[in-house]
C-alpha positions as CSV (number, residue, x, y, z in Angstrom):
1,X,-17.7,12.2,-12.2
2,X,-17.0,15.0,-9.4
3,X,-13.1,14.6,-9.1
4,X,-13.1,17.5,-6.8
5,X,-15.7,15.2,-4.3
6,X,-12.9,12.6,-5.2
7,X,-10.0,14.8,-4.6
8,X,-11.4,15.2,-0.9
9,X,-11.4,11.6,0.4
10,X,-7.0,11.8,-0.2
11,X,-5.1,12.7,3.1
12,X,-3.3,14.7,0.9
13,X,-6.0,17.3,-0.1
14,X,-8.8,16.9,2.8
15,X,-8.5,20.3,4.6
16,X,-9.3,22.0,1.0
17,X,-12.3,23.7,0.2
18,X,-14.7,22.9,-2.6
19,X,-13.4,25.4,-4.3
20,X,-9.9,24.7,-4.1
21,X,-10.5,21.1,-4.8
22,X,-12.7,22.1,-8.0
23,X,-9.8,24.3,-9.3
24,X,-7.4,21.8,-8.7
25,X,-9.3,18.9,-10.1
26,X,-9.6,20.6,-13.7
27,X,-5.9,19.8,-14.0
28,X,-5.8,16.3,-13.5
29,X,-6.5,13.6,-15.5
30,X,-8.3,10.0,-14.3
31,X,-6.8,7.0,-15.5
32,X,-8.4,3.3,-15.4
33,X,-6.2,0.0,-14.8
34,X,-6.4,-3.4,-14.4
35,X,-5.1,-5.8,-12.1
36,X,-1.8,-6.6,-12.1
37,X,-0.5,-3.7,-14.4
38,X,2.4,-1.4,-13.3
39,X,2.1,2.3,-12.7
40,X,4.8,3.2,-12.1
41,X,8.4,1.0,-12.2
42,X,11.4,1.4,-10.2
43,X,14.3,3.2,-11.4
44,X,12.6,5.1,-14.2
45,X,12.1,9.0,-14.1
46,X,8.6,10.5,-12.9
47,X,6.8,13.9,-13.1
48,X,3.3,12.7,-11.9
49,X,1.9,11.1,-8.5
50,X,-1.4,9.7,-8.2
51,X,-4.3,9.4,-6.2
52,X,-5.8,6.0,-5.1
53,X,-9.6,6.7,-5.8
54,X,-10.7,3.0,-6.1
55,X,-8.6,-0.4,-5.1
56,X,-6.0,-1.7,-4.0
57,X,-2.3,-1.5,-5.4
58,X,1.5,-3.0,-3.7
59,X,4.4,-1.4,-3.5
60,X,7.6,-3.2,-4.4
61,X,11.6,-2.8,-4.1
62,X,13.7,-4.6,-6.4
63,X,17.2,-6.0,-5.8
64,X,19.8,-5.9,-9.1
65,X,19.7,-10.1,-8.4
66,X,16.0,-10.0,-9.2
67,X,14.8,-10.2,-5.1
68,X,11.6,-8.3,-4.4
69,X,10.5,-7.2,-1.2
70,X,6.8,-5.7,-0.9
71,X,7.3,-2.7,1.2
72,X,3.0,-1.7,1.7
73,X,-0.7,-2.1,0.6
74,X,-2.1,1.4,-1.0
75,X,-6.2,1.7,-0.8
76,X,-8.3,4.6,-2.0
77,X,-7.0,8.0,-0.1
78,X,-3.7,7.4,-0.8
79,X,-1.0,8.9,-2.5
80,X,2.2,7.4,-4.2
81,X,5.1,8.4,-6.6
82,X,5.8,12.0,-4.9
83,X,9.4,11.3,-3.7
84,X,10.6,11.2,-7.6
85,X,7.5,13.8,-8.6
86,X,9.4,16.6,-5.7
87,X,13.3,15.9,-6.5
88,X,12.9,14.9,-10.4
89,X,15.0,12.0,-9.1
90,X,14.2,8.0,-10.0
91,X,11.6,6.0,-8.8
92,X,12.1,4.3,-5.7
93,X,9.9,1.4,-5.9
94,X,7.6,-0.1,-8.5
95,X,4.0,0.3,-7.8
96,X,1.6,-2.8,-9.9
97,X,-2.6,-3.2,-9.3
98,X,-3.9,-5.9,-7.2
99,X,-7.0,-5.3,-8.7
100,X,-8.9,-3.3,-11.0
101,X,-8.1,0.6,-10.1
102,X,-9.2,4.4,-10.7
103,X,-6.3,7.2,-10.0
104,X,-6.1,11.1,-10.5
105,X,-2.9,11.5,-12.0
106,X,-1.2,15.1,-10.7
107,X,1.5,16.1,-12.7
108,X,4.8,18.0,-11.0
109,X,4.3,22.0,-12.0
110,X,0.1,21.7,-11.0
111,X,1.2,20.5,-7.2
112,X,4.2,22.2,-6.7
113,X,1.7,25.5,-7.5
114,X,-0.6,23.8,-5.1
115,X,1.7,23.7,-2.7
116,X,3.4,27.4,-2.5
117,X,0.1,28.6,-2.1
118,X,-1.6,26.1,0.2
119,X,0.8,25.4,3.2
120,X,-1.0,22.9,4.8
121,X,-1.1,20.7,1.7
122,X,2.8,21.2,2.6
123,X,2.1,20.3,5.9
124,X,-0.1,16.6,4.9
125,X,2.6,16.2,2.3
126,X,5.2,15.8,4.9
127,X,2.7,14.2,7.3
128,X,2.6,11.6,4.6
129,X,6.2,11.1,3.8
130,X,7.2,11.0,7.6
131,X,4.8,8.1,7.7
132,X,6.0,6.2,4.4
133,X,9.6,6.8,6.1
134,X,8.3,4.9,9.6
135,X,6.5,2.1,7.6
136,X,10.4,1.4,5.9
137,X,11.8,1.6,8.9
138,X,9.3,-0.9,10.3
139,X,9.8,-3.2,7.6
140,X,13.6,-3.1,8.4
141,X,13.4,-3.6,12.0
142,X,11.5,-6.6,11.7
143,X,13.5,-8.0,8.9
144,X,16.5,-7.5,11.1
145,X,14.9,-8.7,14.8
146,X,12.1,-11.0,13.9
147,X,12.4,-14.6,13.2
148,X,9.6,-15.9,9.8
149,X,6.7,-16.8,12.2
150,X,6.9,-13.7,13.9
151,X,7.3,-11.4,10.6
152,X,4.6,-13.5,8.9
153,X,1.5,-13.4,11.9
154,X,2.7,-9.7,12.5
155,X,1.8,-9.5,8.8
156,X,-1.4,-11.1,9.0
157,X,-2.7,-9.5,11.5
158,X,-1.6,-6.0,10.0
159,X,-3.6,-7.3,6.5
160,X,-6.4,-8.5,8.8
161,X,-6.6,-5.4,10.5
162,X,-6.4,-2.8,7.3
163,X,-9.0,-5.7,5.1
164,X,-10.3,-7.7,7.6
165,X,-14.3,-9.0,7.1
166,X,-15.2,-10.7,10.8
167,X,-17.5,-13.0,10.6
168,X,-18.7,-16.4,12.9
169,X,-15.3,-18.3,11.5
170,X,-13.0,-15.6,12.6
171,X,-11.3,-12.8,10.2
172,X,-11.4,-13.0,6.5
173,X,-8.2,-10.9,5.1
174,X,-10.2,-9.3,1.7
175,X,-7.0,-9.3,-0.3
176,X,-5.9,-12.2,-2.3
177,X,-2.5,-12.6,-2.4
178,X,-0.1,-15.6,-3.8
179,X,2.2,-17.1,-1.6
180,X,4.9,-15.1,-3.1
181,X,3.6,-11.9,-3.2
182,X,3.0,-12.8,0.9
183,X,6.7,-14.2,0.9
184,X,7.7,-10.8,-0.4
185,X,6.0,-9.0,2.2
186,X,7.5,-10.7,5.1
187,X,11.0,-11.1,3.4
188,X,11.2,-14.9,2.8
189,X,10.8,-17.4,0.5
190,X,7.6,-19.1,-1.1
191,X,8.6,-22.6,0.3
192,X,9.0,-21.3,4.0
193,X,6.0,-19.0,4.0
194,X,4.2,-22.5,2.1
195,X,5.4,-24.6,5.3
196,X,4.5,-21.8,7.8
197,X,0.7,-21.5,6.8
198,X,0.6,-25.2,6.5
199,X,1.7,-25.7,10.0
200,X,-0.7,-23.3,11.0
201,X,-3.2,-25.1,9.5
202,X,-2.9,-27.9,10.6
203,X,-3.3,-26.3,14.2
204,X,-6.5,-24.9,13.1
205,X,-5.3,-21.5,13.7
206,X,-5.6,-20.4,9.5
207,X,-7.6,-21.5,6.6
208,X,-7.2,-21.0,3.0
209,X,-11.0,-20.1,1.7
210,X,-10.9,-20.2,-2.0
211,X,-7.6,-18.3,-2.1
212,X,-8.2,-16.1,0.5
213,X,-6.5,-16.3,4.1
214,X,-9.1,-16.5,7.1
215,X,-7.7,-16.1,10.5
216,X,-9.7,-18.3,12.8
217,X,-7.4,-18.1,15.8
218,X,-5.4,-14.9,15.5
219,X,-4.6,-14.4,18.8
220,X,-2.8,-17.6,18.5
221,X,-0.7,-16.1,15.9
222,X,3.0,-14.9,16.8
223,X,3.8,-11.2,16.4
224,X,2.1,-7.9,17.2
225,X,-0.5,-6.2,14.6
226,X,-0.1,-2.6,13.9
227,X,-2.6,-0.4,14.5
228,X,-2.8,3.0,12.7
């Protein structure tokens, strides 16, 4: 496997050269997962980030009561678990596999060389966190100003746009998700998010296709999708 060719579909590491991305891959190691396993959990310490180079993982905050809040979807080009990798603090959020998953695993003194002597990996690595940093604040906003229909189409829509497959019935969201891990997303309960879709079912504007969300009428749906 070329983990250099790899190593250049990240954000993080695109403006390399081969070469660079050749010397750098030689010091990382690829590790295989299944779904639903944790990577990485929330409140432990961490010297490591990781690439996404194949599916799709979530990324959770915990409350001490036990509440969960899914904070984003990662997909292959990705990057997570640099916060804790660049202070040596703890983790910030628990990261678990939707599905099946292939990462390049960087450990701390191999990027922090990377980036004294490559500023623009500096540069993306910012980029990056600025934009982890907007997506929070997002989330916030719209837990604060947004009533549950809102936050949940908003949602949709933002899933329909990221893993959407149009077809003649509408938009196919290619992500299966419980009703609790969507609950999470949006900040609510199973039962509401349960009544929610059901009443927008019944208007014909959703449909549940062998657990799998279409959107048949999404400009029906409340909220604005974000577009990146």
């Amino acid at each position: 496997m070329d983990k250099a060719k790899l190593l250049s579909g990240s954000s993080l590491f695109c403006d390399l050269s081969y070469a660079e991305l050749t010397e750098l891959a030689t010091q990382t190691e690829l590790r295989s997962l299944r779904a639903k396993q944790m990577v990485v959990v929330q409140g432990s310490v961490g010297d490591e980030m990781f690439a996404v180079l194949h599916g799709r993982l979530k990324v959770v905050r915990s409350s001490d009561e036990g509440k969960e809040a899914t904070i984003c979807i990662l997909e292959a080009g990705e990057m997570f678990g640099e916060i804790a990798m660049l202070d040596g603090g703890l983790r910030t959020a628990t990261v678990e596999t939707l599905e099946p998953c292939e990462l390049l695993v960087l450990r701390r003194d191999v990027v922090m060389q990377h980036l004294e002597r490559h500023p623009k990996v500096m540069h993306q690595m910012i980029a990056a966190l600025c934009q982890r940093l907007r997506n929070v604040d997002d989330f916030l906003q719209d837990t604060l100003f947004l009533n549950l229909p809102q936050r949940l189409g908003k949602t949709l829509k933002q899933l329909a746009n990221q893993h959407g497959i149009n077809d003649e019935n509408g938009v196919l969201i290619d992500l299966k998700l419980t009703q609790q891990e969507l609950a999470n997303m949006v900040g609510s309960s199973r039962e509401s998010v349960n009544k929610q879709l059901s009443a927008w079912m019944e208007y014909g504007w959703v449909q549940m296709d062998m657990g799998f969300i279409r959107l048949v009428q999404m400009d029906q749906l409340p909220g604005h999708p974000y577009f990146h």
